[in-house]
mmCIF entry with sequence, helices, sheets and N, C-alpha, C, O atoms, coordinates in Angstrom:
data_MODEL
# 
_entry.id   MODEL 
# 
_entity.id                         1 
_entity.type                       polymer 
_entity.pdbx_number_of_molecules   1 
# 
_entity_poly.entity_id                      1 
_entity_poly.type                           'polypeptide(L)' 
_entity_poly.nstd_linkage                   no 
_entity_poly.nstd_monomer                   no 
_entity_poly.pdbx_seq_one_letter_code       
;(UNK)(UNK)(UNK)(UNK)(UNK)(UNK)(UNK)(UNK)(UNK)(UNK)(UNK)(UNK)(UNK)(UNK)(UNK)(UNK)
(UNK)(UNK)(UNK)(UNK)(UNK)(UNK)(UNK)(UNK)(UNK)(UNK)(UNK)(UNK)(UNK)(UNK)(UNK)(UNK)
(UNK)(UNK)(UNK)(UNK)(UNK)(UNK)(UNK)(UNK)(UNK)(UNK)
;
_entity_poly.pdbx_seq_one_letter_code_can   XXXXXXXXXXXXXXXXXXXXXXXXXXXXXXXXXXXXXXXXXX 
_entity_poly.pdbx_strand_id                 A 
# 
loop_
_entity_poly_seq.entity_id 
_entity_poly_seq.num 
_entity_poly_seq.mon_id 
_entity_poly_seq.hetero 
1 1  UNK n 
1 2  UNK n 
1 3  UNK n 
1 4  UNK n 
1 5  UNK n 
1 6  UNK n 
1 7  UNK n 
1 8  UNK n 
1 9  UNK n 
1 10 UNK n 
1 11 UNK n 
1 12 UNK n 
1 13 UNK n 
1 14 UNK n 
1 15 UNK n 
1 16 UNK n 
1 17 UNK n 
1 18 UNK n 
1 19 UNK n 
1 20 UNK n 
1 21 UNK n 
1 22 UNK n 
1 23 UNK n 
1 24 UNK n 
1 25 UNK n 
1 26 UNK n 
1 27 UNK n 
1 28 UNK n 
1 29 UNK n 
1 30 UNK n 
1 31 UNK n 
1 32 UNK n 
1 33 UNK n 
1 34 UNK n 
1 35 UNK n 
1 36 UNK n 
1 37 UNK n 
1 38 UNK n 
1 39 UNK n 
1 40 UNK n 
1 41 UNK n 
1 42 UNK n 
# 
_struct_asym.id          A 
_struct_asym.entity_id   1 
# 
loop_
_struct_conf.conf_type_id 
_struct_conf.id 
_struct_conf.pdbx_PDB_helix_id 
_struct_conf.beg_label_comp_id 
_struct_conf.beg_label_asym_id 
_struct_conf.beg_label_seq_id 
_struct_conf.pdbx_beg_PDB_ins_code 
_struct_conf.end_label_comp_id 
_struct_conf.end_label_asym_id 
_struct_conf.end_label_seq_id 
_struct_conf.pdbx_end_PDB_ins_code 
_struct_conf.beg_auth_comp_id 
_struct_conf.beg_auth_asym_id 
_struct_conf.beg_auth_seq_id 
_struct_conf.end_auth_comp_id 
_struct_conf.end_auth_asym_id 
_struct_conf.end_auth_seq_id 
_struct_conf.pdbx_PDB_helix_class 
_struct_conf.details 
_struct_conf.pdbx_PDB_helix_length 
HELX_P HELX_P1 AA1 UNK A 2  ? UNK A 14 ? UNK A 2  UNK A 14 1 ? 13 
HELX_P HELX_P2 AA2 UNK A 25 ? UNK A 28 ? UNK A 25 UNK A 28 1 ? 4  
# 
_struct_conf_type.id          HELX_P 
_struct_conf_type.criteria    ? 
_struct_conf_type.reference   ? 
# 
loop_
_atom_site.group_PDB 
_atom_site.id 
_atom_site.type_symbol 
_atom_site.label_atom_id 
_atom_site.label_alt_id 
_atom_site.label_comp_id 
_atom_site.label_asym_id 
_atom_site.label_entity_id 
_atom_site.label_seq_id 
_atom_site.pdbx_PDB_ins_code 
_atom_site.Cartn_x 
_atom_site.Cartn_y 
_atom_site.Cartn_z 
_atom_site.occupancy 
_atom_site.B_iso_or_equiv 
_atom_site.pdbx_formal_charge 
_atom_site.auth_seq_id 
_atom_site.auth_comp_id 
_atom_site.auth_asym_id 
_atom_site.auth_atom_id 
_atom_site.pdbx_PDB_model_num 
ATOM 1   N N  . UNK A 1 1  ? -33.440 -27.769 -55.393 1.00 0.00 ? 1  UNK A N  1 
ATOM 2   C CA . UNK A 1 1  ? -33.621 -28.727 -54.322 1.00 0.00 ? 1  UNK A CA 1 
ATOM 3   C C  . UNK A 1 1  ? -32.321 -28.898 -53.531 1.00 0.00 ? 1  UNK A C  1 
ATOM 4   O O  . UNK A 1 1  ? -32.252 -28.829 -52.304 1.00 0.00 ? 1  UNK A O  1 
ATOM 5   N N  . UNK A 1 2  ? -31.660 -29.046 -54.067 1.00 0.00 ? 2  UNK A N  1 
ATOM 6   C CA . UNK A 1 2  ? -29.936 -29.398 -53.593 1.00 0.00 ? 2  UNK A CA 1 
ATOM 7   C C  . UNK A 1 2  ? -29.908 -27.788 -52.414 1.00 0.00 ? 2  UNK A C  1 
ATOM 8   O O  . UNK A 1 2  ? -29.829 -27.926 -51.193 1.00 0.00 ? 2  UNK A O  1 
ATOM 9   N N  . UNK A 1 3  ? -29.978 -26.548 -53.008 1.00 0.00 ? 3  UNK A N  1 
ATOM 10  C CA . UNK A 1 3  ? -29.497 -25.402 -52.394 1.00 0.00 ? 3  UNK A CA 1 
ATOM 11  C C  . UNK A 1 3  ? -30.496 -25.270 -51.421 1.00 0.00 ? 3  UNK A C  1 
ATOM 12  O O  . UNK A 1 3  ? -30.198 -24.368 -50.639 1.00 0.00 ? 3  UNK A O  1 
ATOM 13  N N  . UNK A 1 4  ? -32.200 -26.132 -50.998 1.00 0.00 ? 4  UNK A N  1 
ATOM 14  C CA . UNK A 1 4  ? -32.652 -25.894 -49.978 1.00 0.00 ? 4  UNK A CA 1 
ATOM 15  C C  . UNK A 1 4  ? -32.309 -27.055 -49.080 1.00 0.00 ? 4  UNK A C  1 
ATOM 16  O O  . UNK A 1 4  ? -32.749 -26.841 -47.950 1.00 0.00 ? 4  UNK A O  1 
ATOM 17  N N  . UNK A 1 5  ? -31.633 -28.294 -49.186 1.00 0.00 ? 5  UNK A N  1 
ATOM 18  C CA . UNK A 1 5  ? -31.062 -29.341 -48.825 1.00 0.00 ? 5  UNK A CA 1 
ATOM 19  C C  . UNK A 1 5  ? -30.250 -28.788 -48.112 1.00 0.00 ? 5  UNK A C  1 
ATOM 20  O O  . UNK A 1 5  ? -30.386 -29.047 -46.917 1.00 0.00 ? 5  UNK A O  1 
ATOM 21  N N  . UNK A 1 6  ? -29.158 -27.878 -48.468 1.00 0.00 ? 6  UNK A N  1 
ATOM 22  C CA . UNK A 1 6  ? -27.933 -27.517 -47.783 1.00 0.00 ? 6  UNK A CA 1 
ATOM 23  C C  . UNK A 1 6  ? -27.966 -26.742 -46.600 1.00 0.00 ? 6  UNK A C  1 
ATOM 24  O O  . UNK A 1 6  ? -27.285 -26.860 -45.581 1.00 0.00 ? 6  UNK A O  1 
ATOM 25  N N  . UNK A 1 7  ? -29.151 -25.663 -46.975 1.00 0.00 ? 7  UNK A N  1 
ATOM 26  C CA . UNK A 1 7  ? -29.867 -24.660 -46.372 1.00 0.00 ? 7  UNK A CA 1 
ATOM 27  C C  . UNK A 1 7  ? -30.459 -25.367 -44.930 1.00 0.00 ? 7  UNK A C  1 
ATOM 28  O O  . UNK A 1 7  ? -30.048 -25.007 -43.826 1.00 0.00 ? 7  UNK A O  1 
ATOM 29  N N  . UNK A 1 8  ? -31.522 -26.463 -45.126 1.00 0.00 ? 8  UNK A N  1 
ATOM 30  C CA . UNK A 1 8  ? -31.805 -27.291 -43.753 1.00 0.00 ? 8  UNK A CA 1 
ATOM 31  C C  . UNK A 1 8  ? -30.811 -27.759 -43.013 1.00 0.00 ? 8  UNK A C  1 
ATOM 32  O O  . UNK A 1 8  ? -30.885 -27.872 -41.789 1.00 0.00 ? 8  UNK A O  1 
ATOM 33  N N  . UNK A 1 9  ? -29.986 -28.011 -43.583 1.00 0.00 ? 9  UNK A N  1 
ATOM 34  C CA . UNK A 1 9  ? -28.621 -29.345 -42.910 1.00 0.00 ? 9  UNK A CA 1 
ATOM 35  C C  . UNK A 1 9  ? -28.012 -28.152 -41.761 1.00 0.00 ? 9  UNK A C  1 
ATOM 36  O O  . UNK A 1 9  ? -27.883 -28.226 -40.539 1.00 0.00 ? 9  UNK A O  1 
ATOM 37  N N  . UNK A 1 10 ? -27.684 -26.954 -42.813 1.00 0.00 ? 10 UNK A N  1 
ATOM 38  C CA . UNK A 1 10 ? -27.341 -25.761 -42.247 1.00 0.00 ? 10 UNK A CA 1 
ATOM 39  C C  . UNK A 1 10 ? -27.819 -25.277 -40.793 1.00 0.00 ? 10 UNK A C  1 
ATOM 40  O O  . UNK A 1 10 ? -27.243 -24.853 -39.792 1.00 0.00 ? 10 UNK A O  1 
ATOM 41  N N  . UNK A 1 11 ? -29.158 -25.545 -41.158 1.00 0.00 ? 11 UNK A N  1 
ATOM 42  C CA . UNK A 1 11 ? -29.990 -25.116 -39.794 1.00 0.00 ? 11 UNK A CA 1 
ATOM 43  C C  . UNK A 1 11 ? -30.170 -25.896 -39.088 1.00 0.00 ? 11 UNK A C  1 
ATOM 44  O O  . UNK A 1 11 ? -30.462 -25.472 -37.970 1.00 0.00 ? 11 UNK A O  1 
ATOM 45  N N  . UNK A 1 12 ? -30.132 -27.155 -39.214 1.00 0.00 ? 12 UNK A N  1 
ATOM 46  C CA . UNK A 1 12 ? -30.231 -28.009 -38.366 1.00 0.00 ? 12 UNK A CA 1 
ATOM 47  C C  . UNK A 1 12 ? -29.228 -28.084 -37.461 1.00 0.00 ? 12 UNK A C  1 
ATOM 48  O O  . UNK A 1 12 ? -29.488 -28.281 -36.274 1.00 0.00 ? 12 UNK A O  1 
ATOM 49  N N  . UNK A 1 13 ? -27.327 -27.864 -38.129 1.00 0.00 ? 13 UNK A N  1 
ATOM 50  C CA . UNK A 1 13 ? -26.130 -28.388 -37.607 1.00 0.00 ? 13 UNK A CA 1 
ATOM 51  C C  . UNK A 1 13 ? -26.112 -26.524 -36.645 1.00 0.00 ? 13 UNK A C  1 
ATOM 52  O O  . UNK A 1 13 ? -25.421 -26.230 -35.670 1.00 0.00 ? 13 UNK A O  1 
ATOM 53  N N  . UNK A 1 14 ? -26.881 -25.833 -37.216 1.00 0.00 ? 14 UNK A N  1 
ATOM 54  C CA . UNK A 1 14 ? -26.729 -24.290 -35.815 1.00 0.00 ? 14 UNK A CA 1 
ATOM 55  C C  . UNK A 1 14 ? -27.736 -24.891 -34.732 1.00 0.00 ? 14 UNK A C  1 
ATOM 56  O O  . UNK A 1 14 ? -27.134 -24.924 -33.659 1.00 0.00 ? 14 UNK A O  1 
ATOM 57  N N  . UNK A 1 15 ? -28.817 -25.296 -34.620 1.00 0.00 ? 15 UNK A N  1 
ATOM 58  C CA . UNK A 1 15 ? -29.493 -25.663 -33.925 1.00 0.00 ? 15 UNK A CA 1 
ATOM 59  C C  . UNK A 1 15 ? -29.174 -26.593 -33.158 1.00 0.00 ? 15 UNK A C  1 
ATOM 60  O O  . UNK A 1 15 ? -29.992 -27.054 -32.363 1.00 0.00 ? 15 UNK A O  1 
ATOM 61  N N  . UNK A 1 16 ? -27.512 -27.192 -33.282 1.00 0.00 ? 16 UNK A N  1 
ATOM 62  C CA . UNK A 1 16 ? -26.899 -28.226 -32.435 1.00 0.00 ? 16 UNK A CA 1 
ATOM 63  C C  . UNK A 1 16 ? -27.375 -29.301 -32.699 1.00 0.00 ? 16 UNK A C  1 
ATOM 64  O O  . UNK A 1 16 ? -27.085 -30.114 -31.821 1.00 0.00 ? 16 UNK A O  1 
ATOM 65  N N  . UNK A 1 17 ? -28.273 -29.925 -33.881 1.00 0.00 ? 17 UNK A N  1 
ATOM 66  C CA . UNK A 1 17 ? -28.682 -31.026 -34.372 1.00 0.00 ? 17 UNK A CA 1 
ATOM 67  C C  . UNK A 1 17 ? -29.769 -31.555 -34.108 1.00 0.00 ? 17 UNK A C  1 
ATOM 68  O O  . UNK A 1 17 ? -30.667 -31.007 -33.469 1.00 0.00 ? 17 UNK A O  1 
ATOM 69  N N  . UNK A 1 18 ? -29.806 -32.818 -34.631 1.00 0.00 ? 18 UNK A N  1 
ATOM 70  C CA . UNK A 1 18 ? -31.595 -33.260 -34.012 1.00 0.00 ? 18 UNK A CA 1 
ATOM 71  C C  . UNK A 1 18 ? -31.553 -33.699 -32.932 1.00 0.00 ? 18 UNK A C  1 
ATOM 72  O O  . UNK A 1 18 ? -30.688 -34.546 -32.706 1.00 0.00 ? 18 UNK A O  1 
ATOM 73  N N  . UNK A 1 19 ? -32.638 -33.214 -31.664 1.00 0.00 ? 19 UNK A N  1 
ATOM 74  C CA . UNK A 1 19 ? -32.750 -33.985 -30.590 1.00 0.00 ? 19 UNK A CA 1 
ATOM 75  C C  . UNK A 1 19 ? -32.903 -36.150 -30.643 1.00 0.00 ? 19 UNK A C  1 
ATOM 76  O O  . UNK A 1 19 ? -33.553 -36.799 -31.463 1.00 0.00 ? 19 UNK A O  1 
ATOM 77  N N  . UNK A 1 20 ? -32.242 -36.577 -29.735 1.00 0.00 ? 20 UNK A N  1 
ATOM 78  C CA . UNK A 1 20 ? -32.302 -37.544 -29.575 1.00 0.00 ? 20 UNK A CA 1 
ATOM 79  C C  . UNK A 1 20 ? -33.882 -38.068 -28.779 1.00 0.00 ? 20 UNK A C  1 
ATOM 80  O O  . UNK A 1 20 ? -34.238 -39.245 -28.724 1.00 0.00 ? 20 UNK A O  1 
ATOM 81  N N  . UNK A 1 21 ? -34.331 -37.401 -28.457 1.00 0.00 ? 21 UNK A N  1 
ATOM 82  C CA . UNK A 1 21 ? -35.604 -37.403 -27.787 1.00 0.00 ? 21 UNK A CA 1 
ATOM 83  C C  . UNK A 1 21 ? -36.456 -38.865 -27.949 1.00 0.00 ? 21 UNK A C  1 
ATOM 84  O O  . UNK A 1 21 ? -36.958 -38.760 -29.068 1.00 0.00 ? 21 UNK A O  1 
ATOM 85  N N  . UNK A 1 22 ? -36.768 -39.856 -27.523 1.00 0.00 ? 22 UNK A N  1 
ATOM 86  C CA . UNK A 1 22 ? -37.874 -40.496 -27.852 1.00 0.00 ? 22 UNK A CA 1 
ATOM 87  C C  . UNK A 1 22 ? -37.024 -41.627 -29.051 1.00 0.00 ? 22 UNK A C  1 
ATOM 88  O O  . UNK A 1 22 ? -37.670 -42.479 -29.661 1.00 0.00 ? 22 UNK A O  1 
ATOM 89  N N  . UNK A 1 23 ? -35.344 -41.427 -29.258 1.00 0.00 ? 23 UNK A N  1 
ATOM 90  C CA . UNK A 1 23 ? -34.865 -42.011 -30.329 1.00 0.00 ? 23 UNK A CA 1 
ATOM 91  C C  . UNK A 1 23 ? -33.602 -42.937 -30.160 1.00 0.00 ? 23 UNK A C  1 
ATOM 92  O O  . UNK A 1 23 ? -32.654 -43.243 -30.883 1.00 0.00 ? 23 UNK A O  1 
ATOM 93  N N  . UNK A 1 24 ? -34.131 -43.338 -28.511 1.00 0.00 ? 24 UNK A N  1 
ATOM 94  C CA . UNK A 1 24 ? -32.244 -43.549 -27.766 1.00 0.00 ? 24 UNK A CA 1 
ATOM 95  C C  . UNK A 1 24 ? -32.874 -45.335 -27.229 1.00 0.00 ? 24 UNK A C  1 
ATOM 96  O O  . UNK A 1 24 ? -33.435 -45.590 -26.163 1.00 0.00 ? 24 UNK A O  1 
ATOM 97  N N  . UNK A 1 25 ? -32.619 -46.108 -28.107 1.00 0.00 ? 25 UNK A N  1 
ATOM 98  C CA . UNK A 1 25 ? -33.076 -47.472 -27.793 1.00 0.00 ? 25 UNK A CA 1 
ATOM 99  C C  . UNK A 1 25 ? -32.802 -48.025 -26.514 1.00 0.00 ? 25 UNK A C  1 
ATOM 100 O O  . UNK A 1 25 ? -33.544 -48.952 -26.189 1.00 0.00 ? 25 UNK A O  1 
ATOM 101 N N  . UNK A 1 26 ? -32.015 -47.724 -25.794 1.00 0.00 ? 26 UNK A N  1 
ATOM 102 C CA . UNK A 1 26 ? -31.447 -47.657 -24.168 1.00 0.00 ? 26 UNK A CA 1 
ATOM 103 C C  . UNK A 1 26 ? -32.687 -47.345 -23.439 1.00 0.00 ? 26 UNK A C  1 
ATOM 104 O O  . UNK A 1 26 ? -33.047 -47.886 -22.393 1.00 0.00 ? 26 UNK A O  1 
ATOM 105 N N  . UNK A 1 27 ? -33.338 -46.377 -24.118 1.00 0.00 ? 27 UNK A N  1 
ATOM 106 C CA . UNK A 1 27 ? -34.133 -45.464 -23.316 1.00 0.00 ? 27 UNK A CA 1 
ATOM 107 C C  . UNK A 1 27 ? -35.621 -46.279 -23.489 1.00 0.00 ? 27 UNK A C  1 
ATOM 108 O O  . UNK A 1 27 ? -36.538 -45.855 -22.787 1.00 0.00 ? 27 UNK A O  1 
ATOM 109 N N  . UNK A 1 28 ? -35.836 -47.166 -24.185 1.00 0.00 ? 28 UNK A N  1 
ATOM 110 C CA . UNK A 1 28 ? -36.803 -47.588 -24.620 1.00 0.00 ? 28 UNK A CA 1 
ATOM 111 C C  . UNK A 1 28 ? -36.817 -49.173 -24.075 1.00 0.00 ? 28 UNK A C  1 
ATOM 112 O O  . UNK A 1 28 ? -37.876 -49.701 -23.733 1.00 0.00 ? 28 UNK A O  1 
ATOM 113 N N  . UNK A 1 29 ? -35.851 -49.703 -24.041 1.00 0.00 ? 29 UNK A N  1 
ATOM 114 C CA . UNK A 1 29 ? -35.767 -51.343 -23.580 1.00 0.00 ? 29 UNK A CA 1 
ATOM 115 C C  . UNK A 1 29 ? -35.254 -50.913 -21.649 1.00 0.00 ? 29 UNK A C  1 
ATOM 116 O O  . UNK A 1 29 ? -35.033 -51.771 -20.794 1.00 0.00 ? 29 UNK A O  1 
ATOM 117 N N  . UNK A 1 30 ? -35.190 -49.476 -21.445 1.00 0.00 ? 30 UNK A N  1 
ATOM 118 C CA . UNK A 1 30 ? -35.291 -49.419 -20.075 1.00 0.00 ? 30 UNK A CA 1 
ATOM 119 C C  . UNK A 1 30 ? -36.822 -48.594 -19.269 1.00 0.00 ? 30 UNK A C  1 
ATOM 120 O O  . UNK A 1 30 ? -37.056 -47.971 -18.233 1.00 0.00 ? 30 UNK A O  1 
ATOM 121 N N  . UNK A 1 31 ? -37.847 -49.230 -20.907 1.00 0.00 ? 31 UNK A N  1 
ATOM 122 C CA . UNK A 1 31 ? -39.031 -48.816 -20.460 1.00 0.00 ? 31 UNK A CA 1 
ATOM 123 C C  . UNK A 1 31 ? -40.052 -47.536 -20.046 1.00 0.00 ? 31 UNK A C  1 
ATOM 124 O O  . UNK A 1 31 ? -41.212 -47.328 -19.688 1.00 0.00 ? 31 UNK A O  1 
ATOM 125 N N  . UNK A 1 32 ? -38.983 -46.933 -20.306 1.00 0.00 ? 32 UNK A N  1 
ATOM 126 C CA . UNK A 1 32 ? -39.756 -45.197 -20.569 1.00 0.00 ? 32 UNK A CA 1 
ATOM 127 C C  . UNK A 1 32 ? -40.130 -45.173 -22.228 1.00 0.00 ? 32 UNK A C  1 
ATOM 128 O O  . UNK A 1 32 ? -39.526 -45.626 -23.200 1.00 0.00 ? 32 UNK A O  1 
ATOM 129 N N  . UNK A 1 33 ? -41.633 -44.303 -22.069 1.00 0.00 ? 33 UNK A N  1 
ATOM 130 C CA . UNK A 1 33 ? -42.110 -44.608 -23.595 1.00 0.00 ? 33 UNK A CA 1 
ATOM 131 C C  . UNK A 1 33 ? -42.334 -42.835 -24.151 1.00 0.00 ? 33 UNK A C  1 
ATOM 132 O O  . UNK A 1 33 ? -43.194 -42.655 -25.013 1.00 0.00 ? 33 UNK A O  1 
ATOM 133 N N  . UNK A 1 34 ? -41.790 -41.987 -23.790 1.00 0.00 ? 34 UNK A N  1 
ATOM 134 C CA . UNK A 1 34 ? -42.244 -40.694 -23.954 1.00 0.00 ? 34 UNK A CA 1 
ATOM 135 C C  . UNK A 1 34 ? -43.863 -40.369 -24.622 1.00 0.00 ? 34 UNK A C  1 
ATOM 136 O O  . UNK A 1 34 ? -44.022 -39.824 -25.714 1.00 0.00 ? 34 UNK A O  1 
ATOM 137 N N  . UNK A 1 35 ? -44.833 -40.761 -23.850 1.00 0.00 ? 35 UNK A N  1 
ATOM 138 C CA . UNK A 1 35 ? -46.296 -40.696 -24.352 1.00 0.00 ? 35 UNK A CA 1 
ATOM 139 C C  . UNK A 1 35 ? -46.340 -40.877 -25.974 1.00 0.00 ? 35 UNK A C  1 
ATOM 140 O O  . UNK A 1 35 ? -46.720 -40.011 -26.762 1.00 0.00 ? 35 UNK A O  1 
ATOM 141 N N  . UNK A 1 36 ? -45.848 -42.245 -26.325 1.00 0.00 ? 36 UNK A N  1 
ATOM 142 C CA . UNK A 1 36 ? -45.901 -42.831 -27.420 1.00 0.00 ? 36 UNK A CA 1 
ATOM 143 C C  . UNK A 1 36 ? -45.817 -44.215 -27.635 1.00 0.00 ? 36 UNK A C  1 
ATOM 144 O O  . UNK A 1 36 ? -45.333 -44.821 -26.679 1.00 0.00 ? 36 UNK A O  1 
ATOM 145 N N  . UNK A 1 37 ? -46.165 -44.945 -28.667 1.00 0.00 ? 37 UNK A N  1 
ATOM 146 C CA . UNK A 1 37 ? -46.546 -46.332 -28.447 1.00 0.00 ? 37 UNK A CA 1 
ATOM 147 C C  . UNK A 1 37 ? -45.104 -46.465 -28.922 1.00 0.00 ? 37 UNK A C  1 
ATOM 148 O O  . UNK A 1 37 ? -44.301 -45.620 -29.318 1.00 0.00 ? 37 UNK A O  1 
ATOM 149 N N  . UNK A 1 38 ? -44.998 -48.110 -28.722 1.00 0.00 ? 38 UNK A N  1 
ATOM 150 C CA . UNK A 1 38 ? -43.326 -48.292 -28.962 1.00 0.00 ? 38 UNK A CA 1 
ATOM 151 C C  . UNK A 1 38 ? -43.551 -48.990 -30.280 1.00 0.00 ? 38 UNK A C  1 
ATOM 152 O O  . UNK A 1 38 ? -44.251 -49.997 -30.392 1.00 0.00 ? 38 UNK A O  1 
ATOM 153 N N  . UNK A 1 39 ? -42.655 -48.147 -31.684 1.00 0.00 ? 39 UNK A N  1 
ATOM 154 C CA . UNK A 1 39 ? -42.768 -48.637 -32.663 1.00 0.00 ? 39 UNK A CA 1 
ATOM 155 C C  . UNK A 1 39 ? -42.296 -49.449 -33.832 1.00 0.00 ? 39 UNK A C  1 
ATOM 156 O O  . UNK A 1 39 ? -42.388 -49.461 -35.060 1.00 0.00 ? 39 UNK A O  1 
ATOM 157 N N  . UNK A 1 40 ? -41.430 -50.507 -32.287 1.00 0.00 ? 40 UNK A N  1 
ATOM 158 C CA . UNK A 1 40 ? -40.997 -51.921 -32.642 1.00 0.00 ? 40 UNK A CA 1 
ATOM 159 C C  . UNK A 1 40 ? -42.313 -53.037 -32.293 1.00 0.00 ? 40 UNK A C  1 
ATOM 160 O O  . UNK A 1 40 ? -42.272 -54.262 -32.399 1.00 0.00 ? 40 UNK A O  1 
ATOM 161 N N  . UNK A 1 41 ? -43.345 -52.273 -31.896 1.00 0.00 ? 41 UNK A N  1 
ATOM 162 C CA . UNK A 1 41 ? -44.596 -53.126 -31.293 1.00 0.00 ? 41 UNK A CA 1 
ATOM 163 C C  . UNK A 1 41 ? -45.105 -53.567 -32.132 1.00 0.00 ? 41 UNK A C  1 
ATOM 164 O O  . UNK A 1 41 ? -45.517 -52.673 -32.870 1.00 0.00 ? 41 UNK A O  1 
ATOM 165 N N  . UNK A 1 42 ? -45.399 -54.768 -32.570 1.00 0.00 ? 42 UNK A N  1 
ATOM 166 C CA . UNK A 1 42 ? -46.301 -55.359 -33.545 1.00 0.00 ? 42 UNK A CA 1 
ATOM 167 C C  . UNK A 1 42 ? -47.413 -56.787 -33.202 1.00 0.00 ? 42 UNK A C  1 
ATOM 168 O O  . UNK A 1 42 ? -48.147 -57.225 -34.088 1.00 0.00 ? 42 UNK A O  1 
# 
């Protein structure tokens, strides 16, 4: 588990990391919802 752990992180940090997409709270309290419900909504 550990050596496929390292293996993702790996690929993730070549892939320049995880997109911020849909994950930038700025972006969300300035009301763009990227065709998704907002899931501080309750």
């Amino acid at each position: 588990m550990t050596w496929n752990l390292m293996h993702l992180a790996r690929m993730i940090r070549d892939a320049g990391g995880i997109p911020a997409h849909g994950n930038q709270r700025s972006k969300w309290d300035a009301g763009c919802r990227f065709d998704h419900p907002n899931p501080e909504y309750r």
